[in-house]
LODRENBA-50559 format. One line per field, with one value per atom (N, C-alpha, C, O): residue number from 1; residue in three letters; atom name; x, y, z. Coordinates in steps of 0.1 Angstrom, whole numbers, plus 5000, padded with zeros to 4 digits. Layout:
! LODRENBA-50559
nr = c(NUM, ...);
rest = c(ALA, ...);
atom = c(CA, ...);
xx = c(X, ...);
yy = c(Y, ...);
zz = c(Z, ...);
END
This chain:
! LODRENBA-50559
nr = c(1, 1, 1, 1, 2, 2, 2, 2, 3, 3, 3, 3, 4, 4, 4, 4, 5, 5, 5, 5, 6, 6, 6, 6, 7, 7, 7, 7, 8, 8, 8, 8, 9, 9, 9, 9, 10, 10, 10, 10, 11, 11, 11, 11, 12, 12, 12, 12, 13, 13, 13, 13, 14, 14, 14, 14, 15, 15, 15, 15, 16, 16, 16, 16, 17, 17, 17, 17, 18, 18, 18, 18, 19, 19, 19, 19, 20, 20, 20, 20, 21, 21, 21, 21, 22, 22, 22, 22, 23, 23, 23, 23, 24, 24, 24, 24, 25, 25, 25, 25, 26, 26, 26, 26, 27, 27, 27, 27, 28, 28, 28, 28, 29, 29, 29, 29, 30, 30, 30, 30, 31, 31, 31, 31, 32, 32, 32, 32, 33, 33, 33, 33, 34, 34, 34, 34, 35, 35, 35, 35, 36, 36, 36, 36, 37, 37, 37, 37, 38, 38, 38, 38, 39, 39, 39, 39, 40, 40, 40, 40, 41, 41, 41, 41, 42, 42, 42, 42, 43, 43, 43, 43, 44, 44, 44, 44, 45, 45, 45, 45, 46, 46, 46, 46, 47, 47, 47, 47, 48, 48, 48, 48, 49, 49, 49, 49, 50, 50, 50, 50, 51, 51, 51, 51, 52, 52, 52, 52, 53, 53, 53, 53, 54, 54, 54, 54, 55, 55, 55, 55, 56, 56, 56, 56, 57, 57, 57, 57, 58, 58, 58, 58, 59, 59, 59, 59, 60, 60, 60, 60, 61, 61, 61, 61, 62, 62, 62, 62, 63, 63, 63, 63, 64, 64, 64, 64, 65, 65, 65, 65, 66, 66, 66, 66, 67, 67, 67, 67, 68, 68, 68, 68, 69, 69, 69, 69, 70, 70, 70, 70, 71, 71, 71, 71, 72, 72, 72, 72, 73, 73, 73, 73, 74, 74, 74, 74, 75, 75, 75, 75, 76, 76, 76, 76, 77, 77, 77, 77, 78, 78, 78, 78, 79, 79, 79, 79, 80, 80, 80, 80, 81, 81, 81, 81, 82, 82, 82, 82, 83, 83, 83, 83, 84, 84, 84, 84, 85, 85, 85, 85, 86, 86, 86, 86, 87, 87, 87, 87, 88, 88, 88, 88, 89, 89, 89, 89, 90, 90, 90, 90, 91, 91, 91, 91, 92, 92, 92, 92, 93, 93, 93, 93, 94, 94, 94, 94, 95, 95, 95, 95, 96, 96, 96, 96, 97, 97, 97, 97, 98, 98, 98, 98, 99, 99, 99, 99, 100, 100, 100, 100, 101, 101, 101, 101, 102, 102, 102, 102, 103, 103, 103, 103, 104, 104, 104, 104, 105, 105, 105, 105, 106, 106, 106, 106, 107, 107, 107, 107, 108, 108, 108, 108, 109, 109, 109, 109, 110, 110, 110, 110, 111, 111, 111, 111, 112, 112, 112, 112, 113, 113, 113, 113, 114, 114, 114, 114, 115, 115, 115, 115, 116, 116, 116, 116, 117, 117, 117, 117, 118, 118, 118, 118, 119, 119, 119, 119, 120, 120, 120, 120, 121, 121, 121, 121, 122, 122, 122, 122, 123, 123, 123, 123, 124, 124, 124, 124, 125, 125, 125, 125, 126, 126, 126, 126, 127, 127, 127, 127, 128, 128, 128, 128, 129, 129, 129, 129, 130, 130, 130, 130, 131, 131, 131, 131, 132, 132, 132, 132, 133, 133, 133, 133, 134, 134, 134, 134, 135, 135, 135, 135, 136, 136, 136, 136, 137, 137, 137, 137, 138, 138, 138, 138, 139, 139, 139, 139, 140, 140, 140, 140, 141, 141, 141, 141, 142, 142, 142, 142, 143, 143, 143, 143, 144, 144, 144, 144, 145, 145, 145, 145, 146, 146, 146, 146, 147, 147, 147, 147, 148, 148, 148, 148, 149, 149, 149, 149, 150, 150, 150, 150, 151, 151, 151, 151, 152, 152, 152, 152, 153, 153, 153, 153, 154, 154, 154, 154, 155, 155, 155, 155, 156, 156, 156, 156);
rest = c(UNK, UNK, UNK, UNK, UNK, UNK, UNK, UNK, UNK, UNK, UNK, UNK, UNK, UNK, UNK, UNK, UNK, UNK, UNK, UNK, UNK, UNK, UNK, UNK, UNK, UNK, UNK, UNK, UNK, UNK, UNK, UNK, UNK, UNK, UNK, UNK, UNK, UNK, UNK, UNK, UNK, UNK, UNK, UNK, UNK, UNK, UNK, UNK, UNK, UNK, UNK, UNK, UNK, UNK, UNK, UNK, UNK, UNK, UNK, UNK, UNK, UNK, UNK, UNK, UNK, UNK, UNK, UNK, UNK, UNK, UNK, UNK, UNK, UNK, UNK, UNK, UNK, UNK, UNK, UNK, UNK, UNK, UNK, UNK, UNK, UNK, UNK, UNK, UNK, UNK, UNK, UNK, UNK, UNK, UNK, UNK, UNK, UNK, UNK, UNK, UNK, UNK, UNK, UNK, UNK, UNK, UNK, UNK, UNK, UNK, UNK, UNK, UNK, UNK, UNK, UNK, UNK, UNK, UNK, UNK, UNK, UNK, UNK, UNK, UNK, UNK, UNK, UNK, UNK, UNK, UNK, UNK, UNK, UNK, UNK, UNK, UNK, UNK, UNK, UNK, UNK, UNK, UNK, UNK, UNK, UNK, UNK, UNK, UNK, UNK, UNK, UNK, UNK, UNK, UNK, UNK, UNK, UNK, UNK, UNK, UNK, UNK, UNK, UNK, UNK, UNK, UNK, UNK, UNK, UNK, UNK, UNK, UNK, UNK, UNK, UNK, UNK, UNK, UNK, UNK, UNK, UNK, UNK, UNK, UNK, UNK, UNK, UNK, UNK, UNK, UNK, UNK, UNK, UNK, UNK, UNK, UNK, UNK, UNK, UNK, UNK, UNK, UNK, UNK, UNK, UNK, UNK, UNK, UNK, UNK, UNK, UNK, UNK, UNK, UNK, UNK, UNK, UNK, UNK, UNK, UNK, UNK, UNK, UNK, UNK, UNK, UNK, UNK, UNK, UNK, UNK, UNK, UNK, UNK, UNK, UNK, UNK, UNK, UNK, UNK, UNK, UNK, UNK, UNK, UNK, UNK, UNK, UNK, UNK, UNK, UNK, UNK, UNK, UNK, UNK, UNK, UNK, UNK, UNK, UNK, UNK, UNK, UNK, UNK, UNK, UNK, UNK, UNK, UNK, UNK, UNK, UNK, UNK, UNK, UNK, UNK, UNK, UNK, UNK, UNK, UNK, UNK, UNK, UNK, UNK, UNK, UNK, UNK, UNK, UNK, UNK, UNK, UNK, UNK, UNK, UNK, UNK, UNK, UNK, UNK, UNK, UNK, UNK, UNK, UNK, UNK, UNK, UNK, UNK, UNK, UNK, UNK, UNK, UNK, UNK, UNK, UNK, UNK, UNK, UNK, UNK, UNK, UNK, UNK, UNK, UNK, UNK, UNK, UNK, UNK, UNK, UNK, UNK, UNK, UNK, UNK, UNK, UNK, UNK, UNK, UNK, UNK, UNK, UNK, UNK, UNK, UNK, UNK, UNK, UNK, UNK, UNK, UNK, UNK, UNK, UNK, UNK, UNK, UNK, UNK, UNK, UNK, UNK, UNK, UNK, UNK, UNK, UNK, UNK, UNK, UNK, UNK, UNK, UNK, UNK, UNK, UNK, UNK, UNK, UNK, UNK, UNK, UNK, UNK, UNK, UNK, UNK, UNK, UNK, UNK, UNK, UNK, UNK, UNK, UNK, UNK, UNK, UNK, UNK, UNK, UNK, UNK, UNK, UNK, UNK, UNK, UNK, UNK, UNK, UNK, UNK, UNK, UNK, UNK, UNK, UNK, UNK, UNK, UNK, UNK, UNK, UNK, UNK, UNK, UNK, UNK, UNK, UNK, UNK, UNK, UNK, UNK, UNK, UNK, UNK, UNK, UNK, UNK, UNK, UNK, UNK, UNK, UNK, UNK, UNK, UNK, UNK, UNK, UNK, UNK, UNK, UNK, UNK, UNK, UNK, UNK, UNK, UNK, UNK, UNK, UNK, UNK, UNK, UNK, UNK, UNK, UNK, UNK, UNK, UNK, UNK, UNK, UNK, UNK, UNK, UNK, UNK, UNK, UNK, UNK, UNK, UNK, UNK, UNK, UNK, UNK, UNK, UNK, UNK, UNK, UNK, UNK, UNK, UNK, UNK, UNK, UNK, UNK, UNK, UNK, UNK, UNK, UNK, UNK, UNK, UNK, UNK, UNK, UNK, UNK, UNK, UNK, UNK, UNK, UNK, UNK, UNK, UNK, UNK, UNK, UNK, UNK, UNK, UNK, UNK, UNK, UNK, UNK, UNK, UNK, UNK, UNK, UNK, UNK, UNK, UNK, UNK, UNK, UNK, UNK, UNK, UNK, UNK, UNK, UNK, UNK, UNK, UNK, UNK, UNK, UNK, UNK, UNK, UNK, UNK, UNK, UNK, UNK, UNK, UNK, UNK, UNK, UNK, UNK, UNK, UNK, UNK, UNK, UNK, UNK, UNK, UNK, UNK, UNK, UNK, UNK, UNK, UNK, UNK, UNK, UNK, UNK, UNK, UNK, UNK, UNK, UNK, UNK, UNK, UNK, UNK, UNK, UNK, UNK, UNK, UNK, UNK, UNK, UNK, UNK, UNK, UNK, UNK, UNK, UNK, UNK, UNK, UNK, UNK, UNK, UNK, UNK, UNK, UNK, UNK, UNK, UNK, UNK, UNK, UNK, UNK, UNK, UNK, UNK);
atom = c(N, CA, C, O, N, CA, C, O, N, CA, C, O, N, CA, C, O, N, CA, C, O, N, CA, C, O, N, CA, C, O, N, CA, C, O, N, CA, C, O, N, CA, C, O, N, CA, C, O, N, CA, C, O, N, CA, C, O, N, CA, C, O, N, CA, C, O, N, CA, C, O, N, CA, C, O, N, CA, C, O, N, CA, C, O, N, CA, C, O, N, CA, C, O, N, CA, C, O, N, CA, C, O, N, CA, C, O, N, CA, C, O, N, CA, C, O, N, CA, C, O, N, CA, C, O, N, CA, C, O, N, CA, C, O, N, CA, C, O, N, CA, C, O, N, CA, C, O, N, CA, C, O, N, CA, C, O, N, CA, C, O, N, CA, C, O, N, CA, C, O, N, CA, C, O, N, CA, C, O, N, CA, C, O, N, CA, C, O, N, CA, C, O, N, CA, C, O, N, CA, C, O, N, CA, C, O, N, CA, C, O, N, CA, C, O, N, CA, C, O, N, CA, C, O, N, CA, C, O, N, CA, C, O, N, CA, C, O, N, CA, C, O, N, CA, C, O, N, CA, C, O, N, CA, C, O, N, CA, C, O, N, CA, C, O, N, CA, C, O, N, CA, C, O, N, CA, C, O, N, CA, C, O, N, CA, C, O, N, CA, C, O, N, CA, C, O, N, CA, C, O, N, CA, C, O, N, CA, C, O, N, CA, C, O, N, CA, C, O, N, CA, C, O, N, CA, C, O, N, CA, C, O, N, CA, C, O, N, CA, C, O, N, CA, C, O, N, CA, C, O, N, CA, C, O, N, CA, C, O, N, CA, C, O, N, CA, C, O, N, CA, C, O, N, CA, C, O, N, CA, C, O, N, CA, C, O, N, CA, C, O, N, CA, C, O, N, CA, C, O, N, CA, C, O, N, CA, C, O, N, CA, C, O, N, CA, C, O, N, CA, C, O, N, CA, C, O, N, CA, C, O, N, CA, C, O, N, CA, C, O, N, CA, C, O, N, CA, C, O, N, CA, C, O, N, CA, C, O, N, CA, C, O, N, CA, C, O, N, CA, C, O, N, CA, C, O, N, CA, C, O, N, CA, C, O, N, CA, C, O, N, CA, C, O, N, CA, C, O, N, CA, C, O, N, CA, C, O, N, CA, C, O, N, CA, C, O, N, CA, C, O, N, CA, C, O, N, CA, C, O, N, CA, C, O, N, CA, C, O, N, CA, C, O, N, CA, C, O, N, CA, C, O, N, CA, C, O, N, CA, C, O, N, CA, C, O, N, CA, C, O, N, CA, C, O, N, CA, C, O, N, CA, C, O, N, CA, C, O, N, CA, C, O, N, CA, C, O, N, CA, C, O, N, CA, C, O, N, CA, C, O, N, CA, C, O, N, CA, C, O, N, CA, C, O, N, CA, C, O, N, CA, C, O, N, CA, C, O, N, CA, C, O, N, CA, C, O, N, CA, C, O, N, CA, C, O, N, CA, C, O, N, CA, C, O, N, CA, C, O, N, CA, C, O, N, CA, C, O, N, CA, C, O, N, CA, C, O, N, CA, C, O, N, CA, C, O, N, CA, C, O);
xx = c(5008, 5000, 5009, 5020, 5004, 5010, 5013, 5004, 5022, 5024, 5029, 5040, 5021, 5030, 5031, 5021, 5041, 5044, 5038, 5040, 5031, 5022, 5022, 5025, 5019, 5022, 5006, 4995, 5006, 4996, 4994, 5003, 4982, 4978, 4973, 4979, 4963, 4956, 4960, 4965, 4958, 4963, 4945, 4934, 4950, 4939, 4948, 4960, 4943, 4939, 4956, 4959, 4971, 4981, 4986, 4997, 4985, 4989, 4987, 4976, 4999, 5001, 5007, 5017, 4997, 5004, 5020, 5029, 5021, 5033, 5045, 5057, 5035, 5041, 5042, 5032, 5049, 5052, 5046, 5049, 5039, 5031, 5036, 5039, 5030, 5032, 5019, 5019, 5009, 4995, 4995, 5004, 4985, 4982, 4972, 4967, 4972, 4971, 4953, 4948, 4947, 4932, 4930, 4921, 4939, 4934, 4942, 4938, 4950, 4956, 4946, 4943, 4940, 4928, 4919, 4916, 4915, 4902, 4904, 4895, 4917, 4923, 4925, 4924, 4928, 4930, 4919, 4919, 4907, 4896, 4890, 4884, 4896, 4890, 4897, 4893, 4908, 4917, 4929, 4933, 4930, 4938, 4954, 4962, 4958, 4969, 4975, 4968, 4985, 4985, 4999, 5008, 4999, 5011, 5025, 5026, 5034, 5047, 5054, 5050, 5065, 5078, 5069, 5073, 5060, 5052, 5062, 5071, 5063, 5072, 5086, 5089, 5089, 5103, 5103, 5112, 5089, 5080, 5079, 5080, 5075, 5072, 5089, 5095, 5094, 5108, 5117, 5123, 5114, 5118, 5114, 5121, 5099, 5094, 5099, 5100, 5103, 5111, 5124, 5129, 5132, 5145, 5142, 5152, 5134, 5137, 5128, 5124, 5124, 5121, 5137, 5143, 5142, 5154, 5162, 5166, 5167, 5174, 5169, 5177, 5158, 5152, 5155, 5157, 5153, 5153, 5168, 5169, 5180, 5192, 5197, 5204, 5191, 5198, 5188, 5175, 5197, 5192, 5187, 5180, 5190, 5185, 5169, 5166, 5163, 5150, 5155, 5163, 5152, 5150, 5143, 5131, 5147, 5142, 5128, 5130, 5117, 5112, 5099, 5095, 5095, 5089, 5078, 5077, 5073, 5060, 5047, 5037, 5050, 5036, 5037, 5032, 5048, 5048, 5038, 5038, 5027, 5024, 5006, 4995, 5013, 4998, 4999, 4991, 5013, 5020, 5013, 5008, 5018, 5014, 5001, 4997, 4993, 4979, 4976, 4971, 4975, 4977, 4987, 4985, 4996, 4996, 4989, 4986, 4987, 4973, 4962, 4960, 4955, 4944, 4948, 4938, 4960, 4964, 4964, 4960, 4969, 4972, 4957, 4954, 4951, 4938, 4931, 4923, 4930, 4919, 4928, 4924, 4940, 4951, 4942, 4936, 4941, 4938, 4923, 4919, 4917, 4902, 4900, 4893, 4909, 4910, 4914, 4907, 4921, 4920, 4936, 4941, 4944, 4959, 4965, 4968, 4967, 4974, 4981, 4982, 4991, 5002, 4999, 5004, 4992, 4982, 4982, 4989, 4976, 4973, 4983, 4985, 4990, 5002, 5016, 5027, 5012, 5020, 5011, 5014, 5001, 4998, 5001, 5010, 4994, 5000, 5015, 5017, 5024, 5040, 5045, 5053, 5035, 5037, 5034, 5041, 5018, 5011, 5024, 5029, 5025, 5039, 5050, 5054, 5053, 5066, 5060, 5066, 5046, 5050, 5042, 5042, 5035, 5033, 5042, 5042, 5054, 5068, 5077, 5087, 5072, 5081, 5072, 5078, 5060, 5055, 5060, 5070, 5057, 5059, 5075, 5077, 5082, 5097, 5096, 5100, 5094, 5092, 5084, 5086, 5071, 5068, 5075, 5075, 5082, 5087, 5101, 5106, 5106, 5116, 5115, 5123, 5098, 5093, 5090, 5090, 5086, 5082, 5095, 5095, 5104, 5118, 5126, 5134, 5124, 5128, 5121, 5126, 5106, 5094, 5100, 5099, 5104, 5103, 5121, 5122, 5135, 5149, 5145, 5144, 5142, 5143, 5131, 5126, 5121, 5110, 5115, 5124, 5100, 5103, 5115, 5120, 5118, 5135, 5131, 5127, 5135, 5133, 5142, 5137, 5151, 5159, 5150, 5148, 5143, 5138, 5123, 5121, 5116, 5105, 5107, 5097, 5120, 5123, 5126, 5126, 5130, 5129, 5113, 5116, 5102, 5092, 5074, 5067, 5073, 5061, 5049, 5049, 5042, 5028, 5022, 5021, 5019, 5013, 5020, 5015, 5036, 5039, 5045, 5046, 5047, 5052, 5037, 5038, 5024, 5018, 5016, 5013, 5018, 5024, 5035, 5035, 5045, 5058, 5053, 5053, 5049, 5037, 5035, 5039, 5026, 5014, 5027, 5028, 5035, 5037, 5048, 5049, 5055, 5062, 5061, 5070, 5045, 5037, 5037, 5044, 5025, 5027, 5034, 5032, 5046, 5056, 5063, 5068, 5065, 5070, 5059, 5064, 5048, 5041, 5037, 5033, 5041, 5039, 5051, 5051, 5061, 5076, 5079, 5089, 5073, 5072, 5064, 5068, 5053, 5042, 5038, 5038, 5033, 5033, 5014, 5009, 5008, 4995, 4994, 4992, 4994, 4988, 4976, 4967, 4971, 4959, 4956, 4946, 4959, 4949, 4933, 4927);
yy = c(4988, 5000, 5012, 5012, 5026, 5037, 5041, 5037, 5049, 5054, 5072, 5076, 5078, 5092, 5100, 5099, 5109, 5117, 5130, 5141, 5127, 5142, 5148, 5141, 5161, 5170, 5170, 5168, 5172, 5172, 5186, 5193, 5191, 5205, 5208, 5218, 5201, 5202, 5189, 5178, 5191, 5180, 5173, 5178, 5157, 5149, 5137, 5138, 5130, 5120, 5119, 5128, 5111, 5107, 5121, 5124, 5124, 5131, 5145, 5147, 5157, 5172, 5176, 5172, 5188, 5198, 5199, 5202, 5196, 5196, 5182, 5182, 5173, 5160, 5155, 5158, 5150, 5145, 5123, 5114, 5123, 5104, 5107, 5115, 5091, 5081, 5074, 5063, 5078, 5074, 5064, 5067, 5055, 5052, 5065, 5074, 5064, 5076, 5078, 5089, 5070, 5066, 5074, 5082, 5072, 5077, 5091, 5101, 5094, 5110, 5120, 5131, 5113, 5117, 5125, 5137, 5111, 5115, 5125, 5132, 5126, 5134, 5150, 5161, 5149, 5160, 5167, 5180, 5160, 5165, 5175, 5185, 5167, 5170, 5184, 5190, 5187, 5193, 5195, 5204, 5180, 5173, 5174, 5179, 5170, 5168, 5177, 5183, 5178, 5183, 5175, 5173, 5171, 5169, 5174, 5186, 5167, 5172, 5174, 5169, 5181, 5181, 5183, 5176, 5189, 5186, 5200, 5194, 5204, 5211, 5201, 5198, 5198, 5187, 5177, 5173, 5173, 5164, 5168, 5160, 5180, 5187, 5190, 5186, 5196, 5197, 5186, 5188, 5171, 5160, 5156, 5153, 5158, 5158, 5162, 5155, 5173, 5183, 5179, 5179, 5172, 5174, 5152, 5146, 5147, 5136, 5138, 5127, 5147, 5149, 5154, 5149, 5163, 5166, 5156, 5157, 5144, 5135, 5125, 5121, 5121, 5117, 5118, 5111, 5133, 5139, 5137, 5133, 5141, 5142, 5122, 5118, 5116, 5101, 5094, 5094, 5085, 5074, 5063, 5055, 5061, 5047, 5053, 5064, 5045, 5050, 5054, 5048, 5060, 5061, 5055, 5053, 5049, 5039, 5052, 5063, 5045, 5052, 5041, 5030, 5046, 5041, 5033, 5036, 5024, 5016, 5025, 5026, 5030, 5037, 5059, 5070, 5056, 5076, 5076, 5088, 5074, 5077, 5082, 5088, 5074, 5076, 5088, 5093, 5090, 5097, 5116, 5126, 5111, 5125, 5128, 5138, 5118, 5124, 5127, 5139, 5124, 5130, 5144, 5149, 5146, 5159, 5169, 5181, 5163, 5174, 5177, 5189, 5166, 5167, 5174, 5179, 5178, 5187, 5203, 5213, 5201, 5214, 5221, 5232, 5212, 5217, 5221, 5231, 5218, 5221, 5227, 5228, 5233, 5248, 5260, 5268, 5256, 5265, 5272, 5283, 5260, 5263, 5274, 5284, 5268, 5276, 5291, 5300, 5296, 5309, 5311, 5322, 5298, 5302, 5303, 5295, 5316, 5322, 5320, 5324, 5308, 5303, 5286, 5281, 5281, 5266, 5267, 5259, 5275, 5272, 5272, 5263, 5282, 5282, 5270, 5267, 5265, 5255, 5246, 5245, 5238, 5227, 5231, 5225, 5241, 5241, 5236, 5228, 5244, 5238, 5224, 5218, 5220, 5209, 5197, 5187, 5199, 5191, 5190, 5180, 5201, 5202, 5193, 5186, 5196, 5184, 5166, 5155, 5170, 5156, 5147, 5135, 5156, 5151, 5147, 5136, 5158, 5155, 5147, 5144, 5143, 5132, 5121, 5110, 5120, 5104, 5111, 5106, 5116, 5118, 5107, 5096, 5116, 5107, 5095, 5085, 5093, 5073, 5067, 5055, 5073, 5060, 5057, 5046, 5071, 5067, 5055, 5048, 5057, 5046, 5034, 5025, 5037, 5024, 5017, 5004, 5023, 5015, 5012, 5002, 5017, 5012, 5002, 4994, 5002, 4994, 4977, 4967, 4979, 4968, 4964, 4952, 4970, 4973, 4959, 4947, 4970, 4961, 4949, 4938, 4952, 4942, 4944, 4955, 4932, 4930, 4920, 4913, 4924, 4911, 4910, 4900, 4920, 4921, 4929, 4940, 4919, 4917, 4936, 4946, 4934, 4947, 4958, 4964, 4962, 4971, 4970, 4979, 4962, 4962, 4967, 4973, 4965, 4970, 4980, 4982, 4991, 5002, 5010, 5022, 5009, 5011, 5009, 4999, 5017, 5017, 5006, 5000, 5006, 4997, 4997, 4990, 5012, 5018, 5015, 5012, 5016, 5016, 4998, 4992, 4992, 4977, 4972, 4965, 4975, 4970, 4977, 4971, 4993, 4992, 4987, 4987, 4981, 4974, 4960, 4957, 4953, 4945, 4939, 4932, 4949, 4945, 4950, 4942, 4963, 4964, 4953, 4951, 4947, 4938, 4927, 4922, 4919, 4910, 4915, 4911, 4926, 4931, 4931, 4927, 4937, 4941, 4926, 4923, 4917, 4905, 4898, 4892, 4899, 4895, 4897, 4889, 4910, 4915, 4912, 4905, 4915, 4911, 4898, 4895, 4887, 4876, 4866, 4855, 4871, 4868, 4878, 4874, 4893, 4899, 4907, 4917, 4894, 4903, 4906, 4895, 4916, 4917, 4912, 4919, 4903, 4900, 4891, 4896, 4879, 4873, 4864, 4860);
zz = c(5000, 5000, 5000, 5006, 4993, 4993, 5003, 5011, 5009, 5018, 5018, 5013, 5024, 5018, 5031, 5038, 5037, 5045, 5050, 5045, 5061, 5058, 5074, 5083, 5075, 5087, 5095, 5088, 5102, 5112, 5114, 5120, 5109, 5111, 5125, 5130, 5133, 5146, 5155, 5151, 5165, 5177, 5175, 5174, 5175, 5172, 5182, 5183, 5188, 5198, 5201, 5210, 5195, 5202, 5187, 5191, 5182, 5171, 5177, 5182, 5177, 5180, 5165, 5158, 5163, 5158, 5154, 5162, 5143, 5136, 5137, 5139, 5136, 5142, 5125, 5118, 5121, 5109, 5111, 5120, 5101, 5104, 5085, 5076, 5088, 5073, 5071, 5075, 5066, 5069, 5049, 5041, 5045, 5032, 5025, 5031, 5020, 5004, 5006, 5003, 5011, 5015, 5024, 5023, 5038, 5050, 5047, 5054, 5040, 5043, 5037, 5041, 5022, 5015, 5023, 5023, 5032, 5044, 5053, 5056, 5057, 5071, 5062, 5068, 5048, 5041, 5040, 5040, 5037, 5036, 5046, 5044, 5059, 5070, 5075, 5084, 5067, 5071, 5085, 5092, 5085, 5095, 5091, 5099, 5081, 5071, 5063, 5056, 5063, 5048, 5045, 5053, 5029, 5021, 5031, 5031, 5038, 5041, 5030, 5019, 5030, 5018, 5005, 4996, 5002, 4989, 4979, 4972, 4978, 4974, 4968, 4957, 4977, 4973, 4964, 4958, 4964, 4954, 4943, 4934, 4940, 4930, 4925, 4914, 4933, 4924, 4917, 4907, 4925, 4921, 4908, 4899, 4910, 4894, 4883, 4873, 4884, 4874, 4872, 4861, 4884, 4878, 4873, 4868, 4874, 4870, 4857, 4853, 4849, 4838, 4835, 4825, 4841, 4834, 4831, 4819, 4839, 4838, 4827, 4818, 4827, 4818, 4803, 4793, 4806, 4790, 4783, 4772, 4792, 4792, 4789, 4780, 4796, 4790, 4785, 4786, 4777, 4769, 4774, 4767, 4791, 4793, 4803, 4802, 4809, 4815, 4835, 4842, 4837, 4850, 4858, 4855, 4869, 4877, 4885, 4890, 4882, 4894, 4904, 4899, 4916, 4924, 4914, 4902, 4920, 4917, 4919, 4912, 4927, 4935, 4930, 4935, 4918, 4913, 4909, 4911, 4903, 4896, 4906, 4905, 4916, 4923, 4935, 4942, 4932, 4944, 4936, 4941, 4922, 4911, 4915, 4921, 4910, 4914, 4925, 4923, 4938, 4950, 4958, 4969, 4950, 4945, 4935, 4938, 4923, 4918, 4928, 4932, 4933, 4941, 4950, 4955, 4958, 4968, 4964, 4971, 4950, 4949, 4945, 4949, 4938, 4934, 4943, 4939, 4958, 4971, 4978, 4990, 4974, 4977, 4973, 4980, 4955, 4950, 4952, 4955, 4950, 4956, 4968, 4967, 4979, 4994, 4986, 4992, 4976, 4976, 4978, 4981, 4977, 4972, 4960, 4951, 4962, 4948, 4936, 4924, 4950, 4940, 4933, 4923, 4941, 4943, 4926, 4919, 4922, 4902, 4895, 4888, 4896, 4886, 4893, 4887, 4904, 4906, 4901, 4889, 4902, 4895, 4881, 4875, 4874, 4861, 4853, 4844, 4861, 4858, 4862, 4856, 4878, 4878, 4870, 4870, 4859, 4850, 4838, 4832, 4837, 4827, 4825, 4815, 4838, 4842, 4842, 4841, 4844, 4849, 4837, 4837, 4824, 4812, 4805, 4800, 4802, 4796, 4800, 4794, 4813, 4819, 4814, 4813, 4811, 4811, 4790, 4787, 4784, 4773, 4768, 4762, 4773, 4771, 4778, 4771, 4786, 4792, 4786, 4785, 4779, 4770, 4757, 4752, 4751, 4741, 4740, 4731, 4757, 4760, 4762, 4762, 4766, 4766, 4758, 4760, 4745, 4734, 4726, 4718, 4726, 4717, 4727, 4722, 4739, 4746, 4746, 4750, 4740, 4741, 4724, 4722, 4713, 4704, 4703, 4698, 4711, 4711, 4723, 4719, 4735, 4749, 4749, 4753, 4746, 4749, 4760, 4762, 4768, 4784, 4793, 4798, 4795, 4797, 4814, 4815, 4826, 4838, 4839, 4843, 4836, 4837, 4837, 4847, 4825, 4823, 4831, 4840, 4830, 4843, 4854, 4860, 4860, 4870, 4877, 4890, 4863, 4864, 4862, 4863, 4860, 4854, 4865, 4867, 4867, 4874, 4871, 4861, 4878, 4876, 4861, 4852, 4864, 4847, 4836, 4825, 4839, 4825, 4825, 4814, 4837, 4826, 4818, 4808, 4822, 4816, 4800, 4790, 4801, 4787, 4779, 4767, 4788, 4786, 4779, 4767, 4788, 4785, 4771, 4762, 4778, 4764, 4748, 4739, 4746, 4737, 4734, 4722, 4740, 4736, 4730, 4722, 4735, 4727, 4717, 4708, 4715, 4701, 4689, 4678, 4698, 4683, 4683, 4672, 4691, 4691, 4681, 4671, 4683, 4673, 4659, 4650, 4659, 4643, 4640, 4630, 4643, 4637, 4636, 4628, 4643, 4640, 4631, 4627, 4630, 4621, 4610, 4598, 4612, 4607, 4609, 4604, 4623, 4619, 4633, 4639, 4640, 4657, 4660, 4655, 4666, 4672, 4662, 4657, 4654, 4646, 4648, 4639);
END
């Protein structure tokens, strides 16, 4: 299960004000709602984003990342989004740059993904580096092109 780091806004039962917990992505949801929580380091998160689109972009091979980024991303939009809502200023134009970064980063990984499914289809190495979402594009495109290149017709 996800796990993500979050700050304690109000003193709630063994939990004080500014106590740093590791709650799953469900319950921080709920506590966010509630406005119990908020995202710790979310900033740091967001910068990571960016510079592992930078690295990305800069090399040829894929970057290893978490199993669980992708879910970690969305749970930052949804943060920033109920920022913005509340009437913070900077809340929009940070999700905006952040959507940026983190499109162009899935932009370039699938393309490495698919030349990778394309030379090393099925290739434990490269899975390994690759999130939930994408081995199953990993996946699936490797049958594929393993298939058309070996037969000639996908799906007969």
């Amino acid at each position: 299960m996800t796990e993500v780091v979050a700050v304690v806004l109000v003193d709630l039962g063994s939990w004080k004000k500014g106590d740093y917990i590791s709650v799953d992505i469900g319950t921080f949801r709920e506590l966010f709602r509630k406005g119990v929580v908020d995202f710790a380091n979310l900033h740091d998160f967001i910068n990571e984003v960016a510079k592992l689109r930078y690295l990305e972009a800069k090399s040829t091979e894929l970057q290893k990342l978490e199993d669980d980024f992708y879910e970690k991303v969305k749970l930052v939009e949804e943060v920033l989004l109920a920022r913005a809502r509340r009437a913070d200023v900077t809340a929009l134009d940070t999700l905006g740059r952040f959507r940026l970064h983190v499109r162009k980063l899935k932009m370039t990984r699938l393309e490495k993904i698919f030349y990778a499914a394309l030379i090393r289809p099925n290739s434990l190495e490269i899975e390994n580096k690759l999130t939930k979402e994408e081995r199953e594009f990993y996946r699936r495109w490797s049958s594929d092109l393993r298939g058309f290149l070996d037969g000639g017709v996908v799906n007969e």
